[in-house]
TORPA-4810 file (N, C-alpha, C, O; in nm, 3 decimals):
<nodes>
NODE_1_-5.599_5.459_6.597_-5.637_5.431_6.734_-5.708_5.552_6.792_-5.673_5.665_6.758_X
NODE_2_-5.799_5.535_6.872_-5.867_5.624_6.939_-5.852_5.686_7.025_-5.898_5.627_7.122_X
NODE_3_-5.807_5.790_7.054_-5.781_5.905_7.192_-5.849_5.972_7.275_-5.934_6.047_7.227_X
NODE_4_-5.840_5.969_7.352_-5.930_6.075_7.460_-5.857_6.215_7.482_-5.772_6.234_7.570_X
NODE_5_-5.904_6.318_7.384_-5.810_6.439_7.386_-5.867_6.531_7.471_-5.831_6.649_7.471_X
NODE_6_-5.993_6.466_7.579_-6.061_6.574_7.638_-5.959_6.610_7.771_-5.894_6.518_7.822_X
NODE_7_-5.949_6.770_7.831_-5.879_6.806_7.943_-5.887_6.717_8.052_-5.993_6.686_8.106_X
NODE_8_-5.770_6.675_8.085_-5.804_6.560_8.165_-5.841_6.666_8.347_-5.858_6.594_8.446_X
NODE_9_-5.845_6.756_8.360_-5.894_6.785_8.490_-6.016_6.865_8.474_-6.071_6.932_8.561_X
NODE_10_-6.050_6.850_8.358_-6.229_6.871_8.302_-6.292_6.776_8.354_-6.388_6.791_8.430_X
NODE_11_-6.231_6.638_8.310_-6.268_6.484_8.313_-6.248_6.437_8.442_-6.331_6.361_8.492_X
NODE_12_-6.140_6.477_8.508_-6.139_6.446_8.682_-6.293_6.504_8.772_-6.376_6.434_8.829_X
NODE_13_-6.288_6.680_8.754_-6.378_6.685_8.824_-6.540_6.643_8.780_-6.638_6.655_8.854_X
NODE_14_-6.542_6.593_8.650_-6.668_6.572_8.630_-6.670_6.435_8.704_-6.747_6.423_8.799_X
NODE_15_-6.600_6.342_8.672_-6.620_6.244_8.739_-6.624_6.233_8.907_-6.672_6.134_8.963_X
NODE_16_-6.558_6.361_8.990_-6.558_6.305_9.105_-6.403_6.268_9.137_-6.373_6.202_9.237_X
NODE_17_-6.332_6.303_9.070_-6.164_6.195_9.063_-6.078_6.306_9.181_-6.043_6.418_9.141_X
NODE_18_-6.057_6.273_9.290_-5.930_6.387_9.271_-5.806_6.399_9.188_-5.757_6.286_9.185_X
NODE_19_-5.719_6.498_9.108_-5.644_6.438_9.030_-5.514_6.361_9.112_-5.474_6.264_9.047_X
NODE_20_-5.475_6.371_9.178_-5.349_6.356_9.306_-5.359_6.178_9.243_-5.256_6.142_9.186_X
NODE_21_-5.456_6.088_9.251_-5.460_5.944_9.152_-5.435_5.957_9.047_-5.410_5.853_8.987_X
NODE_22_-5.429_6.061_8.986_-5.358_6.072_8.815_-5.182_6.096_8.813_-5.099_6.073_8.725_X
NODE_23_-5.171_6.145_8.935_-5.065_6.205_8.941_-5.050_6.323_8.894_-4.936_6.354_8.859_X
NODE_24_-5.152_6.414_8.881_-5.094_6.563_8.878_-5.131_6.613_8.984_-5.216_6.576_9.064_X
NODE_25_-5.041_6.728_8.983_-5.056_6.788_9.134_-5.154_6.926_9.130_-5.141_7.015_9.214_X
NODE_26_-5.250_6.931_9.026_-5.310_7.084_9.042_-5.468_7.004_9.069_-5.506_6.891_9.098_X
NODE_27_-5.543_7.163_9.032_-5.626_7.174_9.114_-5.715_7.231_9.022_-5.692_7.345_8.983_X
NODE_28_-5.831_7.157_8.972_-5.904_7.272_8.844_-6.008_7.375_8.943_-6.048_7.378_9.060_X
NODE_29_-6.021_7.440_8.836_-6.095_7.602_8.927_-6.195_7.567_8.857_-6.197_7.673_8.794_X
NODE_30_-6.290_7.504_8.809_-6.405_7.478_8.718_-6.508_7.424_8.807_-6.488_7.328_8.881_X
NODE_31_-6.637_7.498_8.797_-6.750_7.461_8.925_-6.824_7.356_8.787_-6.836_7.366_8.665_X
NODE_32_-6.861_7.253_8.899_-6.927_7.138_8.840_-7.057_7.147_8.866_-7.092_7.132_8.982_X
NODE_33_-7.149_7.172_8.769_-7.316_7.206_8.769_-7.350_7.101_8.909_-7.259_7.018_8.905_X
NODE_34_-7.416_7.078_8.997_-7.460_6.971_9.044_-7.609_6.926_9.045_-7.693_7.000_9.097_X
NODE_35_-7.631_6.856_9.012_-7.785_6.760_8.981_-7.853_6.795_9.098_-7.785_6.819_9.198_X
NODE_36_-7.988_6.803_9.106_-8.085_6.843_9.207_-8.123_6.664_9.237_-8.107_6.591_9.334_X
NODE_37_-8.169_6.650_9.130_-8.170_6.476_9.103_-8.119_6.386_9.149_-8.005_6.407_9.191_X
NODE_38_-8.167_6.269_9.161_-8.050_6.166_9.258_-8.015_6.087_9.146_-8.086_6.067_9.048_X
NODE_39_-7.916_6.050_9.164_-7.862_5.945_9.043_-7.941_5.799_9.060_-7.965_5.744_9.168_X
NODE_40_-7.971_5.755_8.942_-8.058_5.609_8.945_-7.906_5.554_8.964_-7.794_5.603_8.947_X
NODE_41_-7.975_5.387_9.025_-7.873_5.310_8.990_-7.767_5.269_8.898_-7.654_5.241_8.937_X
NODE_42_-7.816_5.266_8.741_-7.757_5.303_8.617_-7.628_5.376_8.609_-7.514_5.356_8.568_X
NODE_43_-7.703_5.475_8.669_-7.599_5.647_8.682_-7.450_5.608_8.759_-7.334_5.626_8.722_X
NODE_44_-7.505_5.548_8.877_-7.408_5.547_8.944_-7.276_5.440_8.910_-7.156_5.459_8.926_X
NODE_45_-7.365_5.295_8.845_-7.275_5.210_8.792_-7.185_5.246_8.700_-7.065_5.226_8.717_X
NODE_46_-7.251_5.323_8.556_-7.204_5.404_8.456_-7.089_5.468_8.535_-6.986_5.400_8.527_X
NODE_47_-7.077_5.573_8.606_-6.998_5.661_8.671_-6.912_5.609_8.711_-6.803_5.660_8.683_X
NODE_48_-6.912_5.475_8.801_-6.815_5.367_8.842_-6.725_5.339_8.736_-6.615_5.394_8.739_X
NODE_49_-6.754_5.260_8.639_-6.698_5.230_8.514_-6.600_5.330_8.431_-6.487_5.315_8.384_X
NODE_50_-6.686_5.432_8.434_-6.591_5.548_8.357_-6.495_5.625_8.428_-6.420_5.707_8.375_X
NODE_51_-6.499_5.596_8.547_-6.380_5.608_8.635_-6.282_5.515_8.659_-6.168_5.561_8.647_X
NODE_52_-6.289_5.409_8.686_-6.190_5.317_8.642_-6.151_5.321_8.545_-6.043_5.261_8.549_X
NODE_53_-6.186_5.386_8.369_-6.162_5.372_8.262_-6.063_5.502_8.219_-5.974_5.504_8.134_X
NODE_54_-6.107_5.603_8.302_-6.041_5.695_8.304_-5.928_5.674_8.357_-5.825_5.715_8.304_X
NODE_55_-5.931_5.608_8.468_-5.755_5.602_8.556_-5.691_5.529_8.547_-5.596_5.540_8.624_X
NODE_56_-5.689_5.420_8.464_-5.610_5.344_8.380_-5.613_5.416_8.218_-5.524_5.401_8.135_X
NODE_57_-5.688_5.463_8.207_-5.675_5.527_8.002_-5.697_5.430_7.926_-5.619_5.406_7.834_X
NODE_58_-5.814_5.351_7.952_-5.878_5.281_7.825_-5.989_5.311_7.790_-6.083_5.342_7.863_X
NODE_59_-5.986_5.301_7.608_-6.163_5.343_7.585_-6.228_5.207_7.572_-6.168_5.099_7.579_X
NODE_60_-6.357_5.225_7.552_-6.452_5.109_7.621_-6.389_4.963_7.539_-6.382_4.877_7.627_X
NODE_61_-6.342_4.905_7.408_-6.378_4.807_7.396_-6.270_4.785_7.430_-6.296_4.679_7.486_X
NODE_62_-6.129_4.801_7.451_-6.018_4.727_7.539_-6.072_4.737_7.704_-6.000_4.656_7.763_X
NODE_63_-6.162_4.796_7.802_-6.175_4.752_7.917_-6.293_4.660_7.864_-6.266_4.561_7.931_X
NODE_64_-6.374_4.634_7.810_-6.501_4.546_7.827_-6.383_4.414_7.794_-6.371_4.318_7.870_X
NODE_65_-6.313_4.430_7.683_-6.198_4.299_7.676_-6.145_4.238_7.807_-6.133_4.120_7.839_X
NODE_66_-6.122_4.327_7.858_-6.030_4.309_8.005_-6.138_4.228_8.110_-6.096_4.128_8.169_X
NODE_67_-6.275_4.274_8.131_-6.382_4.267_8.179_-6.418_4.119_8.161_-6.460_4.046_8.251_X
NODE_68_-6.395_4.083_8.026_-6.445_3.934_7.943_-6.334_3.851_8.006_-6.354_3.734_8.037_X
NODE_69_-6.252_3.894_8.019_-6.110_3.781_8.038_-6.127_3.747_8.205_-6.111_3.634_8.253_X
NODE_70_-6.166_3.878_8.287_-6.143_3.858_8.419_-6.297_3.765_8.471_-6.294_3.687_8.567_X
NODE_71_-6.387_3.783_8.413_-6.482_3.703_8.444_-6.407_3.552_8.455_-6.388_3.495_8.563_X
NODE_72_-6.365_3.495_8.316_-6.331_3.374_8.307_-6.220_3.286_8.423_-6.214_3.166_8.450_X
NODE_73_-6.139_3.404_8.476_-6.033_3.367_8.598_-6.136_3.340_8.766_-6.228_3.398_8.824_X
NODE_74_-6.061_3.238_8.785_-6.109_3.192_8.912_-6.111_3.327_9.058_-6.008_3.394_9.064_X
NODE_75_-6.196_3.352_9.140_-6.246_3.442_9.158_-6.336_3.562_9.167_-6.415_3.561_9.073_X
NODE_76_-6.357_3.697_9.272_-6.421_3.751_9.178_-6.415_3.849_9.024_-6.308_3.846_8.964_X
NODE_77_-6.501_3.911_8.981_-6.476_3.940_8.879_-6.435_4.110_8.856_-6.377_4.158_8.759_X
NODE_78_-6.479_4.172_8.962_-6.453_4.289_9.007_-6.289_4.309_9.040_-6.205_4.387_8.996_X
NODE_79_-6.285_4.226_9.117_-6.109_4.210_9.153_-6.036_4.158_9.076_-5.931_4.209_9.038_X
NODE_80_-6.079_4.047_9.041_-5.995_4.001_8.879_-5.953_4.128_8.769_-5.853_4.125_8.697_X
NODE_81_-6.039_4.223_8.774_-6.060_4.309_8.627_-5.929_4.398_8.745_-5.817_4.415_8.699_X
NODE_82_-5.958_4.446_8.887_-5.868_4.525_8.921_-5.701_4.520_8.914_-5.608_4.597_8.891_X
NODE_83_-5.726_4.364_8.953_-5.598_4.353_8.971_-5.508_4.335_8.800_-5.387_4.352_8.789_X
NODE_84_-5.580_4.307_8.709_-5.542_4.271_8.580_-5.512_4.439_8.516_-5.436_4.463_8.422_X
NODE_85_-5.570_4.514_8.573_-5.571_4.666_8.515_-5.432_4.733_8.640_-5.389_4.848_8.645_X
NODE_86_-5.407_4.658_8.695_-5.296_4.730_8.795_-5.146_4.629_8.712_-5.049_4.690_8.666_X
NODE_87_-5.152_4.510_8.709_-5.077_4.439_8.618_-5.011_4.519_8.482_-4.897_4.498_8.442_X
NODE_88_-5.100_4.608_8.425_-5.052_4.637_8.294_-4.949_4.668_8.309_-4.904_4.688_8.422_X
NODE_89_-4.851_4.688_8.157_-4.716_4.759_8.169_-4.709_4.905_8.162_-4.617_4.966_8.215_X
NODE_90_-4.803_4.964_8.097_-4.807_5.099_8.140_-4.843_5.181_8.304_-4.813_5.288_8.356_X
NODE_91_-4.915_5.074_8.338_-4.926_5.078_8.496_-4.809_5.062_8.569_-4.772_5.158_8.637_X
NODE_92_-4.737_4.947_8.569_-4.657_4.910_8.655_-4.523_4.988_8.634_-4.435_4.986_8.720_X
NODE_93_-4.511_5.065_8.502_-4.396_5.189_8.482_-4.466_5.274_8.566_-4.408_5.319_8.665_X
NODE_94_-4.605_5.309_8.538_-4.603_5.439_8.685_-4.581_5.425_8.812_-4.525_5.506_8.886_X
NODE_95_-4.638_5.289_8.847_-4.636_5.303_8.998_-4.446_5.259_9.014_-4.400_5.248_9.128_X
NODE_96_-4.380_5.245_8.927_-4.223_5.221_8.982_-4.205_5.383_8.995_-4.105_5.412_9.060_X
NODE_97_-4.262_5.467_8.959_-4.172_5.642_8.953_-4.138_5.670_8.817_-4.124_5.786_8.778_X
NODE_98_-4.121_5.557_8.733_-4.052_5.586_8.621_-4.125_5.729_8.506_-4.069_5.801_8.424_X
NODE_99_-4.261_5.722_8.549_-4.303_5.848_8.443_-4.406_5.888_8.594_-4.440_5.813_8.686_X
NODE_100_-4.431_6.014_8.576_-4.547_6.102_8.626_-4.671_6.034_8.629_-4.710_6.012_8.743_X
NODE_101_-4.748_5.992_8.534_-4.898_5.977_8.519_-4.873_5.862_8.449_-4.756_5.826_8.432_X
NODE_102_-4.967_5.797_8.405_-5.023_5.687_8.319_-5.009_5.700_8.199_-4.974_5.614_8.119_X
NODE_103_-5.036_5.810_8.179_-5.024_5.856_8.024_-4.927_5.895_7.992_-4.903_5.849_7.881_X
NODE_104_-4.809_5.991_8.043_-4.674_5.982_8.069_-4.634_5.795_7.999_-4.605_5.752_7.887_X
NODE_105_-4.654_5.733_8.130_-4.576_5.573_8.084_-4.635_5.519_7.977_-4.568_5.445_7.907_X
NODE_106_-4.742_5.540_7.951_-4.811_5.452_7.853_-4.693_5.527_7.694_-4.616_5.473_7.615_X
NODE_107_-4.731_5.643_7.711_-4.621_5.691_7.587_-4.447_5.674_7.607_-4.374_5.701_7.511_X
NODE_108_-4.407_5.642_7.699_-4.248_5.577_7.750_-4.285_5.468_7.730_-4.233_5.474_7.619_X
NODE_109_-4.346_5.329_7.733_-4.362_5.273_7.711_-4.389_5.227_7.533_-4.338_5.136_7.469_X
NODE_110_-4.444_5.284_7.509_-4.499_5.279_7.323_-4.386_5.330_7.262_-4.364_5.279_7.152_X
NODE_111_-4.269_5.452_7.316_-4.190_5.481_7.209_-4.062_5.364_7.258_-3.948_5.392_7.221_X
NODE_112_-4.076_5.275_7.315_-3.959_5.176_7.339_-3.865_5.189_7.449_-3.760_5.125_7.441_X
NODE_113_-3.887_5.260_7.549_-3.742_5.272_7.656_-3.727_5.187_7.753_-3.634_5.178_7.832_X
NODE_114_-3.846_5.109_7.743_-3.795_4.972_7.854_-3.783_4.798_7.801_-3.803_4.763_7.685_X
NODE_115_-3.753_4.722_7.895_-3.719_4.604_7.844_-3.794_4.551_7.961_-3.829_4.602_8.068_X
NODE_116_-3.810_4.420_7.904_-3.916_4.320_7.998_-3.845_4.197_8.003_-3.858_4.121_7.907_X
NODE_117_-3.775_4.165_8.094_-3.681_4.063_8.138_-3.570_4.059_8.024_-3.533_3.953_7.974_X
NODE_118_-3.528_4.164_7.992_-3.440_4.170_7.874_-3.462_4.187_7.798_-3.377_4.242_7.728_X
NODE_119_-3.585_4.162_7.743_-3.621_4.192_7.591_-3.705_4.295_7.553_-3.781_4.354_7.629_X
NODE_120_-3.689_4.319_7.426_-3.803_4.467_7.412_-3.923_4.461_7.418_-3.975_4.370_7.353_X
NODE_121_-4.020_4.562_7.504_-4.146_4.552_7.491_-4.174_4.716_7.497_-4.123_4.809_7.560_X
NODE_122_-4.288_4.705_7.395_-4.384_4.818_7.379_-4.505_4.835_7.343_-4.564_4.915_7.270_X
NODE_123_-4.542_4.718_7.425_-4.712_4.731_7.433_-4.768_4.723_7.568_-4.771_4.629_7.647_X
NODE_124_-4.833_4.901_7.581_-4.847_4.955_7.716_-4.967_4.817_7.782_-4.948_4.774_7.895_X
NODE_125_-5.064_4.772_7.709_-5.185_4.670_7.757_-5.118_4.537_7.819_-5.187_4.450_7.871_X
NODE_126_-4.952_4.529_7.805_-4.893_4.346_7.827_-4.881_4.363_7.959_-4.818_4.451_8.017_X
NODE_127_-4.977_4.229_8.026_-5.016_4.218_8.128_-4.886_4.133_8.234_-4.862_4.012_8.228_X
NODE_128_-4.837_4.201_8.298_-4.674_4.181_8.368_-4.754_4.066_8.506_-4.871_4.057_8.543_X
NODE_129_-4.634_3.997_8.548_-4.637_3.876_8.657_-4.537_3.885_8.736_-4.439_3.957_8.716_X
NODE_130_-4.556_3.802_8.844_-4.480_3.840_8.918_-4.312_3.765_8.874_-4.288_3.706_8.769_X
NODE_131_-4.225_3.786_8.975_-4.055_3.783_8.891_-3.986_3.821_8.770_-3.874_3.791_8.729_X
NODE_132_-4.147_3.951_8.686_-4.098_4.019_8.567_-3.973_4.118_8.638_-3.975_4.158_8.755_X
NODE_133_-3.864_4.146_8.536_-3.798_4.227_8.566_-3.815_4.393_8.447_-3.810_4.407_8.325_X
NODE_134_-3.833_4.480_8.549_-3.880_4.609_8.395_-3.700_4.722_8.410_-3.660_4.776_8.514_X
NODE_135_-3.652_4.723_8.317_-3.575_4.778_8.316_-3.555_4.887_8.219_-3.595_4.849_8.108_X
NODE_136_-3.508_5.013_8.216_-3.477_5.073_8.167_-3.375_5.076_8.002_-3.264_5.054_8.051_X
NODE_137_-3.356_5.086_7.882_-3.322_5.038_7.765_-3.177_5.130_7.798_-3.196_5.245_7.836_X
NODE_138_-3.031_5.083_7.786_-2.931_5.169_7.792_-2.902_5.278_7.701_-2.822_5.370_7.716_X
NODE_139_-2.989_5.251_7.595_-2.982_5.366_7.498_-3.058_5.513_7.567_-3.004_5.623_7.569_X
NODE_140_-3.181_5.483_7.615_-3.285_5.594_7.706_-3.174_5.620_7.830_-3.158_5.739_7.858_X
NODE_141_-3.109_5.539_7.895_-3.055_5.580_8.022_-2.970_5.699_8.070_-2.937_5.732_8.184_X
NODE_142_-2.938_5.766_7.921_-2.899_5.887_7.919_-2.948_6.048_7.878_-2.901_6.160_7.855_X
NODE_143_-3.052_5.989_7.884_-3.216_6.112_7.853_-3.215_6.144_7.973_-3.196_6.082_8.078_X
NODE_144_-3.253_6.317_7.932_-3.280_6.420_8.090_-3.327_6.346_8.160_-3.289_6.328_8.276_X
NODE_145_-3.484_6.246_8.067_-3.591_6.229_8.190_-3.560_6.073_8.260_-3.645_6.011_8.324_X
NODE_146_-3.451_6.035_8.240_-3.418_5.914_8.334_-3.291_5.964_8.412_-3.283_5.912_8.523_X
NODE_147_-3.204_6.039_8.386_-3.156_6.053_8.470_-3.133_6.168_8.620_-3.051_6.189_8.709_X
NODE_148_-3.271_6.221_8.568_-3.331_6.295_8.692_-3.382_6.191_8.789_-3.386_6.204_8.911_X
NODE_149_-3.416_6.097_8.727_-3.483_5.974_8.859_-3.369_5.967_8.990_-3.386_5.968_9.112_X
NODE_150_-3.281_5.961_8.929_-3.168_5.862_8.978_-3.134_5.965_9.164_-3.074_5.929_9.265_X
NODE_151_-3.192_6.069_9.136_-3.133_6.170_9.271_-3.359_6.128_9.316_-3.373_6.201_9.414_X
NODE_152_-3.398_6.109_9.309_-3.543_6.117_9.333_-3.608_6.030_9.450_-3.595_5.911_9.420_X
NODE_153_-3.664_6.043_9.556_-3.706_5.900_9.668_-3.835_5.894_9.604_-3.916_5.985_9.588_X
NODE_154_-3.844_5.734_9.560_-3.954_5.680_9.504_-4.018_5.575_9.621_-3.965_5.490_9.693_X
NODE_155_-4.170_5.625_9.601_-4.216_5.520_9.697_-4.321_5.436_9.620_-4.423_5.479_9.566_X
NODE_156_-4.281_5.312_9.625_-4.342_5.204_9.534_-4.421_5.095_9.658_-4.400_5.070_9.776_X
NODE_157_-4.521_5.050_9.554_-4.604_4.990_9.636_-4.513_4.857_9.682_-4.414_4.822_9.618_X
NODE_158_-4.558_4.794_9.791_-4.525_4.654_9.845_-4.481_4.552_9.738_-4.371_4.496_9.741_X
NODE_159_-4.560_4.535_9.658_-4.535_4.451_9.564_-4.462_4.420_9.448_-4.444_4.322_9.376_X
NODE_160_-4.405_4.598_9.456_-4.296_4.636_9.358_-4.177_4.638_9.434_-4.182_4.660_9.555_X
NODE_161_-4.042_4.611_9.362_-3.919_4.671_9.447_-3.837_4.736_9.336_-3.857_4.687_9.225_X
NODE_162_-3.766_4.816_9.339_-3.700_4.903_9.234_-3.546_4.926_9.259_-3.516_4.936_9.378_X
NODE_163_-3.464_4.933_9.185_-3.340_4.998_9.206_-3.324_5.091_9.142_-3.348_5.068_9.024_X
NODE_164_-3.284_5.219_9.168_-3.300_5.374_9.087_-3.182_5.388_9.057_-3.172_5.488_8.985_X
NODE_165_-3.026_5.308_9.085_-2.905_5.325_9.064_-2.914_5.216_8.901_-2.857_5.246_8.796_X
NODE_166_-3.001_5.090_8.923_-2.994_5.039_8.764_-3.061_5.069_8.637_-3.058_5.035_8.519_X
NODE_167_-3.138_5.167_8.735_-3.263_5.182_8.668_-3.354_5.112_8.636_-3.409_5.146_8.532_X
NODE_168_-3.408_4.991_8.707_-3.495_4.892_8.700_-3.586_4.836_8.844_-3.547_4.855_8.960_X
NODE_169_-3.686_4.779_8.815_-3.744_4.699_8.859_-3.825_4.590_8.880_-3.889_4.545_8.784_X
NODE_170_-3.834_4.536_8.993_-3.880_4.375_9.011_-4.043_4.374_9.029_-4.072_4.457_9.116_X
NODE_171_-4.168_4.302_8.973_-4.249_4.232_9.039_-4.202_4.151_9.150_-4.134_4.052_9.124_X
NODE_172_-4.242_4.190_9.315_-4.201_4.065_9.381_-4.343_3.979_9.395_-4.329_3.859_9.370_X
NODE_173_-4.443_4.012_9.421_-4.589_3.935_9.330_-4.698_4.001_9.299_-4.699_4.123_9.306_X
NODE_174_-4.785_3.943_9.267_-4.905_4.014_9.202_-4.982_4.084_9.273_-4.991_4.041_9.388_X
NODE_175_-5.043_4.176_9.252_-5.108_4.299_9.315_-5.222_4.230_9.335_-5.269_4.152_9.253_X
NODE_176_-5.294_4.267_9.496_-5.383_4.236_9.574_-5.460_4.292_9.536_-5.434_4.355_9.433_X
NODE_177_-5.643_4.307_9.613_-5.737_4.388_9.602_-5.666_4.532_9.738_-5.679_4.654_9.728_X
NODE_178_-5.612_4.471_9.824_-5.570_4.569_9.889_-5.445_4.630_9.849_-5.407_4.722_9.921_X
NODE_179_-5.386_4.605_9.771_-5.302_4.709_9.738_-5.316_4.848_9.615_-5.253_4.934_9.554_X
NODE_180_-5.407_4.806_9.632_-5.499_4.859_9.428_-5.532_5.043_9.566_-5.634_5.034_9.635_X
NODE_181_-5.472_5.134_9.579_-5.556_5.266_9.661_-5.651_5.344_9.623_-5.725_5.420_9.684_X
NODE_182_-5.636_5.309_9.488_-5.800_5.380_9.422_-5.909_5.367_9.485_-5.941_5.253_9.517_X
NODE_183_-6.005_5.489_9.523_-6.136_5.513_9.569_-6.212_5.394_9.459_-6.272_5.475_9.389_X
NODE_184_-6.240_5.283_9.410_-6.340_5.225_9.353_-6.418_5.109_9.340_-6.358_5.005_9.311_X
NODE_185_-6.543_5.105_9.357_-6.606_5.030_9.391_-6.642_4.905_9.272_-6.734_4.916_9.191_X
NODE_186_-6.578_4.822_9.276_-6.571_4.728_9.149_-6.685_4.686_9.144_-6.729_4.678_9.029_X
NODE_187_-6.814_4.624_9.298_-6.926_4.587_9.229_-6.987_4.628_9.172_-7.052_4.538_9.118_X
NODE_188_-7.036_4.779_9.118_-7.134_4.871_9.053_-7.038_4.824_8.913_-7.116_4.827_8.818_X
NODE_189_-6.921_4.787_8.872_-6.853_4.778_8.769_-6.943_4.604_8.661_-6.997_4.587_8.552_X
NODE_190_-6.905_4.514_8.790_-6.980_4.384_8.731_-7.135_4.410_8.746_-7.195_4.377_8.644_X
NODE_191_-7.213_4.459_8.843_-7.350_4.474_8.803_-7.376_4.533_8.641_-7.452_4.480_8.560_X
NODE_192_-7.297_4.650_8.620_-7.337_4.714_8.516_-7.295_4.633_8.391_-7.360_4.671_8.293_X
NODE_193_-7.206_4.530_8.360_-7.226_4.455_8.279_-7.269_4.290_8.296_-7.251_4.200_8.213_X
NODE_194_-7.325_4.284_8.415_-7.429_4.167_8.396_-7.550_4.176_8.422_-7.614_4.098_8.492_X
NODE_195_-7.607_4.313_8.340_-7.755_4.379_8.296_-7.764_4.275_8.224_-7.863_4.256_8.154_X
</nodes>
């Protein structure tokens, strides 16, 4: 499988990202050349794309997948792809508190510590619904890094609800275009692939 081993606050400020949406809390000291040039349209779509791709952590042919599927759902296709990329299970472990970053959950997720309405899941891409329940595996529930949660105030979006005493939480429904807080502009996302 393919990795993106580049510094990820190399990759923030080139893109424009603040990291604080990644969830880290620093600050790179690295001056970013800036273009005299104006960005063509291209540029800017491109840039769109690889920012969304960046802040979820997919390389291109699992988001163009994602891209193909959300076209086909009723709606638009920009918001379809958003809300389907906020759905994931490596997503929806971050935004409960359960790991730091994305990449954090995506790897809590892949080595097995949660359950998906009871049963085991560890595939960070499985796209969660609403009345999933994500819970914590009782075997993990006694690892440093879960039971530091348990003293922690987590603030989860609307659509999530959590209990930090079971260590779990609820989809109460599916994530909106307004609940998605990312700076990004999904139409430059569908223009650039319906060149």
């Amino acid at each position: 499988m393919a990795r993106n081993r580049e510094p990820v606050l190399k990759r923030a400020k080139a893109l424009g990202i603040e990291p604080q949406y990644l969830g880290i809390n620093k600050k790179s000291k690295r001056q970013v050349q800036q273009s005299r040039r104006k960005k063509s349209e291209y540029g800017i779509q491109l840039t769109e794309k690889q920012k969304v791709k960046f802040y979820y952590g997919l390389q291109e042919t699992q988001f163009r997948n994602t891209y193909e599927k959300a076209t086909k759902r009723a709606g638009g296709a920009g918001e379809n792809l958003l809300i389907m990329l906020e759905s994931r299970f490596d997503n929806v472990v971050f935004r409960m508190g359960f790991a730091a970053t994305r990449r954090e959950a995506r790897q809590l997720v892949s080595h097995g510590h949660f359950l998906v309405n009871g049963k085991k899941a560890n595939i960070p891409s499985m796209e969660l619904k609403a009345g999933d329940v994500i819970s914590v595996k009782e075997k993990s529930k006694s690892s440093p890094k879960f039971k530091e949660l348990r003293d922690m105030v987590i603030t989860t979006p609307q659509w999530l609800d959590i209990d930090l005493d079971k260590l779990e939480g609820k989809i109460l429904t599916a994530p909106t275009r307004a609940d998605i807080d990312l700076p990004i502009e999904e139409r430059y996302i569908v223009e650039f692939y319906s060149r």
